[in-house]
N, CA, C and O atoms as CSV, one atom per row, in Angstrom:
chain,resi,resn,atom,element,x,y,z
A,1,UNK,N,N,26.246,343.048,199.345
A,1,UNK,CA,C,26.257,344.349,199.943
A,1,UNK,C,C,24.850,344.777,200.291
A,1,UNK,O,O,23.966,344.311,199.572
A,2,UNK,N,N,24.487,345.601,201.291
A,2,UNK,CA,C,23.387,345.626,201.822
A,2,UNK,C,C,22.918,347.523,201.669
A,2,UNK,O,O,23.608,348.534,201.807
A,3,UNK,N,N,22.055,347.406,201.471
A,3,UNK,CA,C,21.850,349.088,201.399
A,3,UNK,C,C,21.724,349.612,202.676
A,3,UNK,O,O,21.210,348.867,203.510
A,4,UNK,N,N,22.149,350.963,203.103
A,4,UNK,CA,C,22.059,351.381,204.692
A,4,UNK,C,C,21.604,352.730,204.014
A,4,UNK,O,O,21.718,353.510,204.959
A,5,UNK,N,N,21.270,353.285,203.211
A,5,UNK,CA,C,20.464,354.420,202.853
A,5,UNK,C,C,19.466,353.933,202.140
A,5,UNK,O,O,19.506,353.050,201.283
A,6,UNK,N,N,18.043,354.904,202.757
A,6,UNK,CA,C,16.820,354.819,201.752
A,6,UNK,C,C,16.929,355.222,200.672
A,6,UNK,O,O,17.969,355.862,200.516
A,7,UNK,N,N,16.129,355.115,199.564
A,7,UNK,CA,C,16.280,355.554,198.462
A,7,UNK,C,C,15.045,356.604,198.199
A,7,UNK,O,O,13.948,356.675,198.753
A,8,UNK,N,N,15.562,357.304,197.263
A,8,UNK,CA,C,14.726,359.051,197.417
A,8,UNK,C,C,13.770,359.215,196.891
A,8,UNK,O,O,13.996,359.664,195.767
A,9,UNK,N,N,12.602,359.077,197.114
A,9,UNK,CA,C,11.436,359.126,196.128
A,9,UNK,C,C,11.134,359.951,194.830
A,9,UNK,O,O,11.489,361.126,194.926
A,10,UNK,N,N,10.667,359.667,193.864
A,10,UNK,CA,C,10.545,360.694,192.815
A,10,UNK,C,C,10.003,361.942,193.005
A,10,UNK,O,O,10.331,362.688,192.082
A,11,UNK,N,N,9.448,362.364,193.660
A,11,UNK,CA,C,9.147,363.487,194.036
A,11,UNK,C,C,10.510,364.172,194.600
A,11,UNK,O,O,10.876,365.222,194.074
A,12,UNK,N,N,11.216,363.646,195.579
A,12,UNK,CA,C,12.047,364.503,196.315
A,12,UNK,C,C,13.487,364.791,194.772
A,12,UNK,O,O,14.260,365.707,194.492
A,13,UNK,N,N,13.186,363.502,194.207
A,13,UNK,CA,C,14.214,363.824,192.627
A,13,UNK,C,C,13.832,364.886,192.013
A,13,UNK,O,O,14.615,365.600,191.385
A,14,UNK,N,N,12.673,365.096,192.116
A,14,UNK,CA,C,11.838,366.363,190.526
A,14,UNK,C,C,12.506,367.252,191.469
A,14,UNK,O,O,13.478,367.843,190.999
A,15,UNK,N,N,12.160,367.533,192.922
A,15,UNK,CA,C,11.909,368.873,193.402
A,15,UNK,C,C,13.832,369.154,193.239
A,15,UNK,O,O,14.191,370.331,193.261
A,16,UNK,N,N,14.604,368.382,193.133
A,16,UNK,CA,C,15.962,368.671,193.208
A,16,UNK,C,C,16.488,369.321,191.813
A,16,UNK,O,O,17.109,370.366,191.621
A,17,UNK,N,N,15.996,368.287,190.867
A,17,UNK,CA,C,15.917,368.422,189.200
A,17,UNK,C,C,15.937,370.051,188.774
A,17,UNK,O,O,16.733,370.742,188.138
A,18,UNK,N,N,14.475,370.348,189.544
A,18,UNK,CA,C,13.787,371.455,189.429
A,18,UNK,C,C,14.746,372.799,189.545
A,18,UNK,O,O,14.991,373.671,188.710
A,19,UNK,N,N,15.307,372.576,191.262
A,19,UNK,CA,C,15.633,373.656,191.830
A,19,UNK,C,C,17.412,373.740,190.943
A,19,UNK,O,O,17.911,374.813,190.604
A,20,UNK,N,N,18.048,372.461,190.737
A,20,UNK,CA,C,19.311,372.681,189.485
A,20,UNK,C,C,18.986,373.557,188.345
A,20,UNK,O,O,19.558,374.599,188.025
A,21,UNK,N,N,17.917,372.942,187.742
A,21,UNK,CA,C,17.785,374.003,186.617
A,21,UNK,C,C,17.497,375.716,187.147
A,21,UNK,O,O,18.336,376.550,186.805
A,22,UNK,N,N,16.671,376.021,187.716
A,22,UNK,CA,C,16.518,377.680,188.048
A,22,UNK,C,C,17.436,377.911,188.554
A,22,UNK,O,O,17.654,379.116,188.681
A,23,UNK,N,N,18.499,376.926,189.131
A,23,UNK,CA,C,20.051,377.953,189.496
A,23,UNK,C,C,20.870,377.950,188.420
A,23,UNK,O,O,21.706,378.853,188.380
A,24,UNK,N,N,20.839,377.054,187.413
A,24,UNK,CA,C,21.205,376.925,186.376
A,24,UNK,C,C,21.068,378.007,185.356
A,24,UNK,O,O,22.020,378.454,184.717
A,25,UNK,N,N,19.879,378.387,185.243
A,25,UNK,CA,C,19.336,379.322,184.807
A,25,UNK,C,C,19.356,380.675,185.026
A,25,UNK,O,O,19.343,381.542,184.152
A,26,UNK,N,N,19.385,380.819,186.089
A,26,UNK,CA,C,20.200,382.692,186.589
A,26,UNK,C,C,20.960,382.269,186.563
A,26,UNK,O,O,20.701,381.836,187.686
A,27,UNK,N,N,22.107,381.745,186.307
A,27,UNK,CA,C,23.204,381.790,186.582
A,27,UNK,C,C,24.082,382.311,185.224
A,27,UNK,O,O,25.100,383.002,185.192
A,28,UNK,N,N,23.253,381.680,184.052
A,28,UNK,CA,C,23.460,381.456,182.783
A,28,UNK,C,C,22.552,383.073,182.264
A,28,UNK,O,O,23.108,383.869,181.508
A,29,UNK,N,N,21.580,383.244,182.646
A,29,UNK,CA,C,21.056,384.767,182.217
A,29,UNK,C,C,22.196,386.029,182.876
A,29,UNK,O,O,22.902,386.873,182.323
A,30,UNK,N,N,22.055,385.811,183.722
A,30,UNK,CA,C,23.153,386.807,184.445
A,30,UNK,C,C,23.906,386.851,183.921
A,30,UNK,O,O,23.984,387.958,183.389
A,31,UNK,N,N,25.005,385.956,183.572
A,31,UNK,CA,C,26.504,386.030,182.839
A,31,UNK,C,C,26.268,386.419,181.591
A,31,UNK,O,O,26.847,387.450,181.247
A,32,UNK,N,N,25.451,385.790,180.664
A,32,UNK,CA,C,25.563,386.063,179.329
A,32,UNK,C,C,25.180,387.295,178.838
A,32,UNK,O,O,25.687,387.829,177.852
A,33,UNK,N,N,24.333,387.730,179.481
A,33,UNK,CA,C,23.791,389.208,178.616
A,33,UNK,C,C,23.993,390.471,179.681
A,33,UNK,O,O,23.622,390.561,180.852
A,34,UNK,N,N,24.687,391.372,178.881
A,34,UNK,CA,C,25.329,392.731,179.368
A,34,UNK,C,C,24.069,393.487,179.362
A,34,UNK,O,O,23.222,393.483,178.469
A,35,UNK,N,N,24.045,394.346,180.825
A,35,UNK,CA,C,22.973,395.405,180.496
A,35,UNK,C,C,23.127,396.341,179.609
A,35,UNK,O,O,24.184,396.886,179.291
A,36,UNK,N,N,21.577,396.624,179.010
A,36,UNK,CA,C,21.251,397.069,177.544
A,36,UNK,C,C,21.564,398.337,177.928
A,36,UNK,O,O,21.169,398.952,178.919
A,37,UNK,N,N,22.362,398.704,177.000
A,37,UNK,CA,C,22.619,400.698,177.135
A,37,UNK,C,C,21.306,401.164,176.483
A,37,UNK,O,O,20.640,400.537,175.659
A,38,UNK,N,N,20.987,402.725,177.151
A,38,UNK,CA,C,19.962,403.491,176.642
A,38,UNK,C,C,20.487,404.053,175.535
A,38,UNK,O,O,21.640,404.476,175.446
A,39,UNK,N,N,19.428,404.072,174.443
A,39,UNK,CA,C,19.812,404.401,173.015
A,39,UNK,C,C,19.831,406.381,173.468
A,39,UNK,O,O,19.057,406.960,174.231
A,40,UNK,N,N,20.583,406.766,172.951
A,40,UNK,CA,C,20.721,408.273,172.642
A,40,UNK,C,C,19.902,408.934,171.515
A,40,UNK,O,O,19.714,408.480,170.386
A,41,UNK,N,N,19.490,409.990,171.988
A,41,UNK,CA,C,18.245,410.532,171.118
A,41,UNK,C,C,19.201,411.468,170.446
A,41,UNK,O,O,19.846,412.356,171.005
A,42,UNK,N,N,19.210,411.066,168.812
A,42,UNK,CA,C,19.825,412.278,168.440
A,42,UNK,C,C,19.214,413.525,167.898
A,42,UNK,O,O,18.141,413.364,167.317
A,43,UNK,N,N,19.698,414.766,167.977
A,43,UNK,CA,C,19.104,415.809,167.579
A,43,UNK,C,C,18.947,416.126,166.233
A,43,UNK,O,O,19.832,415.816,165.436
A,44,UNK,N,N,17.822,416.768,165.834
A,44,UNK,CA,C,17.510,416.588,164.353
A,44,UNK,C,C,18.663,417.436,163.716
A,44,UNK,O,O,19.367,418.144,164.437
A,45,UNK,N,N,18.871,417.356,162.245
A,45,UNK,CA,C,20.188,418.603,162.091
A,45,UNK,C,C,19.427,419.562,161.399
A,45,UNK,O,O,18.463,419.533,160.634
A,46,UNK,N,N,20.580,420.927,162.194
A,46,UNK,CA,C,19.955,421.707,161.906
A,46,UNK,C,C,19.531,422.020,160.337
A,46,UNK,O,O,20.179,421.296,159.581
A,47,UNK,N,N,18.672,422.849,159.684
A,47,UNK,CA,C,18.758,423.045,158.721
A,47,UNK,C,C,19.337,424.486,158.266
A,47,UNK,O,O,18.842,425.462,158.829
A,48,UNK,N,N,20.220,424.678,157.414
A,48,UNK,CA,C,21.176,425.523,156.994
A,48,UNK,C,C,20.665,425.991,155.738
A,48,UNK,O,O,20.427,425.131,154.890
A,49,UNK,N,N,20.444,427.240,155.453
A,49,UNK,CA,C,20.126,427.648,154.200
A,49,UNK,C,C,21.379,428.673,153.360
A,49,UNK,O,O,21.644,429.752,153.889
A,50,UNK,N,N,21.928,428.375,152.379
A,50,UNK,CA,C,22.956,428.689,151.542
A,50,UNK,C,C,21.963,429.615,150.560
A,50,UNK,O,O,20.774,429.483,150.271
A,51,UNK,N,N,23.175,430.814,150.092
A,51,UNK,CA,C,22.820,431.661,149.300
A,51,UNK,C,C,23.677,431.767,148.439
A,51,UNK,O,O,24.698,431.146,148.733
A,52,UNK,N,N,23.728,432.522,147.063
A,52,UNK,CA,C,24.692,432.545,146.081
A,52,UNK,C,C,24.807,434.195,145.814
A,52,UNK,O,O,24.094,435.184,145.986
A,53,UNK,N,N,26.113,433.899,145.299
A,53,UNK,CA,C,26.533,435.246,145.382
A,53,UNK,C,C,27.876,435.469,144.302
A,53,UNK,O,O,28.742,434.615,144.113
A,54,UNK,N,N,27.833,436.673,143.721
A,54,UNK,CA,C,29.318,437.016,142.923
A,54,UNK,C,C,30.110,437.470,143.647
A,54,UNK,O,O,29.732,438.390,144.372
A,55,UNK,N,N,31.250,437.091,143.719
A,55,UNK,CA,C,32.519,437.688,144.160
A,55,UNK,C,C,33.644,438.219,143.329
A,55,UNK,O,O,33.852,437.616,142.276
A,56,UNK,N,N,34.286,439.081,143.573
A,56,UNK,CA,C,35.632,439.734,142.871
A,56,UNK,C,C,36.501,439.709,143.562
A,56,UNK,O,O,36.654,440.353,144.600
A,57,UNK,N,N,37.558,438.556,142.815
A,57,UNK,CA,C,38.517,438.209,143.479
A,57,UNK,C,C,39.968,438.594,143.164
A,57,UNK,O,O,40.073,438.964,141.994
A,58,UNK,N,N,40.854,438.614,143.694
A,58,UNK,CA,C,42.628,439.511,143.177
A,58,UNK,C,C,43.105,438.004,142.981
A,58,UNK,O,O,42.492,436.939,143.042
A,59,UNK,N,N,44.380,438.311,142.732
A,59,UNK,CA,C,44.915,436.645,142.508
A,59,UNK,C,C,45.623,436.153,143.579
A,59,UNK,O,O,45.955,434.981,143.402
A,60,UNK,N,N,45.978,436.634,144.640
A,60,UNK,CA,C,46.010,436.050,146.185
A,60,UNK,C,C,44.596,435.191,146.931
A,60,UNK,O,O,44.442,434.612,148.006
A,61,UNK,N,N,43.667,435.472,145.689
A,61,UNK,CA,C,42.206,434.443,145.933
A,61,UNK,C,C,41.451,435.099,147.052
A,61,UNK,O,O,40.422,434.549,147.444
A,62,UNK,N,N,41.880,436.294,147.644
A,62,UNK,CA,C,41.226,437.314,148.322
A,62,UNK,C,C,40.025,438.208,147.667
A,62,UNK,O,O,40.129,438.951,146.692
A,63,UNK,N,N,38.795,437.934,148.493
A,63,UNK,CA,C,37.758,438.520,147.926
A,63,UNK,C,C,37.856,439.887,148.593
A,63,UNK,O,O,38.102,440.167,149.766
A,64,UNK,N,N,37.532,440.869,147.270
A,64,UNK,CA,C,37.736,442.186,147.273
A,64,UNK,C,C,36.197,442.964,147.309
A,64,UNK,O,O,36.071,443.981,147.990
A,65,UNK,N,N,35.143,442.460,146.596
A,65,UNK,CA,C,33.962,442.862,146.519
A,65,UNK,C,C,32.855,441.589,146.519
A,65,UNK,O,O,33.495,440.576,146.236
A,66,UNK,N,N,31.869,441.363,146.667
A,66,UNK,CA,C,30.578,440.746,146.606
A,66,UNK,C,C,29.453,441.578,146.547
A,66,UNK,O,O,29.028,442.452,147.303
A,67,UNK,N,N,28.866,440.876,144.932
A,67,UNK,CA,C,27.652,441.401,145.038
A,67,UNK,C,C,26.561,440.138,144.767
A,67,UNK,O,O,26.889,438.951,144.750
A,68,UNK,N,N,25.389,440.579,144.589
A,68,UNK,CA,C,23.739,440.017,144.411
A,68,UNK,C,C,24.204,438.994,143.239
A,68,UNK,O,O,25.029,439.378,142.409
A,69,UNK,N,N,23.588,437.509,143.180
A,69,UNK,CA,C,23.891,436.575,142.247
A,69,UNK,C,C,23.177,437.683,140.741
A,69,UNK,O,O,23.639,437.536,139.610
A,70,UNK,N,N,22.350,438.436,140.960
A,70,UNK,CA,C,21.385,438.795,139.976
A,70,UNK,C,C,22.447,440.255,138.901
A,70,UNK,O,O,22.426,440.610,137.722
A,71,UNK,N,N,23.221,440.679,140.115
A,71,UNK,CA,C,23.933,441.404,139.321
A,71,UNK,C,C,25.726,440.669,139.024
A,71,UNK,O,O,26.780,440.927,139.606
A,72,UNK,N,N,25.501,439.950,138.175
A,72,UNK,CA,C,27.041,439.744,137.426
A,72,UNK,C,C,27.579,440.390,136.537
A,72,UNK,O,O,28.721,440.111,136.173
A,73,UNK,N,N,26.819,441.469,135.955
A,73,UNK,CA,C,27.779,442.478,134.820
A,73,UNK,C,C,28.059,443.403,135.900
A,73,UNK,O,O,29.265,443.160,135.951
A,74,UNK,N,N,27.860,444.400,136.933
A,74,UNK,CA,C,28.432,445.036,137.843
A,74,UNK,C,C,29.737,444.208,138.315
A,74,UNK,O,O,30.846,444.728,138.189
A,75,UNK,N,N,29.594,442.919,138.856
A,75,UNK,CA,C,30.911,442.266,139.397
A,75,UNK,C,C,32.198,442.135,138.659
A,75,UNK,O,O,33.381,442.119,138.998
A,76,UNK,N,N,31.448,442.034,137.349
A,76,UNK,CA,C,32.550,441.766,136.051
A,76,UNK,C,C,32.527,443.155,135.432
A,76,UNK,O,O,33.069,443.310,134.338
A,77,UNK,N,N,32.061,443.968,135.921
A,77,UNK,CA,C,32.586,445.380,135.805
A,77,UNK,C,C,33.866,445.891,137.022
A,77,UNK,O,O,35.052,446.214,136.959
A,78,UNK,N,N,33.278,445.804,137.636
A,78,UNK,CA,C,34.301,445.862,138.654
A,78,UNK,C,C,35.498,445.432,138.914
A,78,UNK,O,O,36.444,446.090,139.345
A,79,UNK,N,N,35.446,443.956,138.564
A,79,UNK,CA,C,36.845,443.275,138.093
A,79,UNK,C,C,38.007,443.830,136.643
A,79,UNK,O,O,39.196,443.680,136.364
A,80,UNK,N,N,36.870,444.479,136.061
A,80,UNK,CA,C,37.664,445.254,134.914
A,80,UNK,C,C,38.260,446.273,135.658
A,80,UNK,O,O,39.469,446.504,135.653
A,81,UNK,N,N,37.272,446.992,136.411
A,81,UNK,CA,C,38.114,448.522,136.456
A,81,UNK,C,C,39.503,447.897,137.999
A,81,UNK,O,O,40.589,448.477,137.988
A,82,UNK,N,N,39.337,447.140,138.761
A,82,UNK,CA,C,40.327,446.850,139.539
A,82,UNK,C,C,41.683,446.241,138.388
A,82,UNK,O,O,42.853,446.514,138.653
A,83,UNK,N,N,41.357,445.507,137.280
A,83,UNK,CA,C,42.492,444.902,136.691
A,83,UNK,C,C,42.853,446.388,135.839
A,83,UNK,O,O,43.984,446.436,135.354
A,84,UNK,N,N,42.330,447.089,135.721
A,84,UNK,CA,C,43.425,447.871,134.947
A,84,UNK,C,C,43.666,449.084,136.033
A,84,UNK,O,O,44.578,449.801,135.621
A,85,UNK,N,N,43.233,449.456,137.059
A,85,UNK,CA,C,43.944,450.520,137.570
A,85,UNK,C,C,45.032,449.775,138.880
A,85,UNK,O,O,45.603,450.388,139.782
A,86,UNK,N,N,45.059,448.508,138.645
A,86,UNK,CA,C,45.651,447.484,139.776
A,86,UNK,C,C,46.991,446.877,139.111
A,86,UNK,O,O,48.003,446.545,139.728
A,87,UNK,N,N,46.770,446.803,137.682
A,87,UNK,CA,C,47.767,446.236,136.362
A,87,UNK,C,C,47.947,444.163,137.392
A,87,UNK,O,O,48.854,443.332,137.376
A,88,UNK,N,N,46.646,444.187,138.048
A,88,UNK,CA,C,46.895,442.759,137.913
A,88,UNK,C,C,45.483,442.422,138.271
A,88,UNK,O,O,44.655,443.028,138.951
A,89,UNK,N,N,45.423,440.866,137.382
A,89,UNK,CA,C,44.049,440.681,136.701
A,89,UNK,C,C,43.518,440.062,137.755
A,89,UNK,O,O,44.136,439.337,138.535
A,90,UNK,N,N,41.635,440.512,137.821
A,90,UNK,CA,C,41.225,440.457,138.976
A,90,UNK,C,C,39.905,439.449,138.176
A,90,UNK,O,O,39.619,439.401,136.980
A,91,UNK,N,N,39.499,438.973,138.932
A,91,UNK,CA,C,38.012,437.907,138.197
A,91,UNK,C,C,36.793,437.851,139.008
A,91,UNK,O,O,36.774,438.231,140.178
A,92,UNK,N,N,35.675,437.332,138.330
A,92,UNK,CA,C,34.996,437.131,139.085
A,92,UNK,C,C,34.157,435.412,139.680
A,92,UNK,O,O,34.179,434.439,138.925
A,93,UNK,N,N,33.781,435.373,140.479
A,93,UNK,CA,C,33.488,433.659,140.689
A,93,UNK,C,C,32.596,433.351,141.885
A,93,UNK,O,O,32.843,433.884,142.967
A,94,UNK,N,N,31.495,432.453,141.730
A,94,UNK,CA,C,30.098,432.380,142.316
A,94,UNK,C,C,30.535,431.925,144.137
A,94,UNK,O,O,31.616,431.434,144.462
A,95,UNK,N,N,29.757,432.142,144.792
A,95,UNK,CA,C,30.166,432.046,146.125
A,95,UNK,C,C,28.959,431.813,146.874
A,95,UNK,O,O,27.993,432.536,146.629
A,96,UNK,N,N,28.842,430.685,147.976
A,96,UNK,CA,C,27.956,429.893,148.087
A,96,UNK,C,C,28.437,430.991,150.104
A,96,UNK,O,O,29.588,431.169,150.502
A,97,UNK,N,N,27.280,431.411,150.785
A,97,UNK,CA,C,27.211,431.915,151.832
A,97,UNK,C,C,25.961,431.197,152.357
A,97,UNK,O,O,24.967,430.944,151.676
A,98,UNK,N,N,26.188,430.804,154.076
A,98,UNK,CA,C,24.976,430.610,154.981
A,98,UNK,C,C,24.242,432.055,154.760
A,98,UNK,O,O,24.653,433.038,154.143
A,99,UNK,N,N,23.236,431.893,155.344
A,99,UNK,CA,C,22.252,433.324,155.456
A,99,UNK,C,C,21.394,433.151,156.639
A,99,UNK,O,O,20.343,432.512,156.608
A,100,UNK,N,N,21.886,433.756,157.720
A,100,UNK,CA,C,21.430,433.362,159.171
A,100,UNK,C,C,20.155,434.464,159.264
A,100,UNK,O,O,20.280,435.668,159.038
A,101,UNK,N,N,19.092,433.891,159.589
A,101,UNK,CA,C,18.061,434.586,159.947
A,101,UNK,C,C,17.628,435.212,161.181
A,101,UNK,O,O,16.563,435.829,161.220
């Protein structure tokens, strides 16, 4: 059998080699990796300041009075005079409030 084509010099091989791989190569970056989402800046949280407090409560768990954490014999005074002119027993119990400035 006789050859009727030249044969391709190494050079014209690299430059072919070459140009397979960089199509190879976008081809393979492109597909594989999803564009990167922008990260979301989150907002700092707010800061909330809680206060304490007495409450006088009926037994439907309805607060009837609130006073100053500092005065609890007034609250537990108060809960006395509501349980006996009410003839149902009233208490008292700490209560945690925001305090918006």
């Amino acid at each position: 059998m006789a050859r009727t084509s030249k044969p391709k010099s190494r050079k014209e091989l690299r430059r072919e080699a070459e140009a397979a791989e960089a199509l190879e190569k976008s081809k393979h970056s492109a597909e594989s990796k999803p564009p990167a989402k922008p990260k979301s800046r989150s907002k700092a949280a707010k800061e909330v300041r809680i206060k304490a407090f007495w409450g006088v409560f009926n037994p439907a768990m309805k607060r009837v009075a609130l006073y100053e954490y500092a005065d609890r014999k007034a609250a537990e005074q108060k809960a006395k005079e509501l349980t006996a002119s009410q003839k149902t027993p009233h208490f008292v119990s700490p209560v945690k409030e925001e305090i918006s400035e």
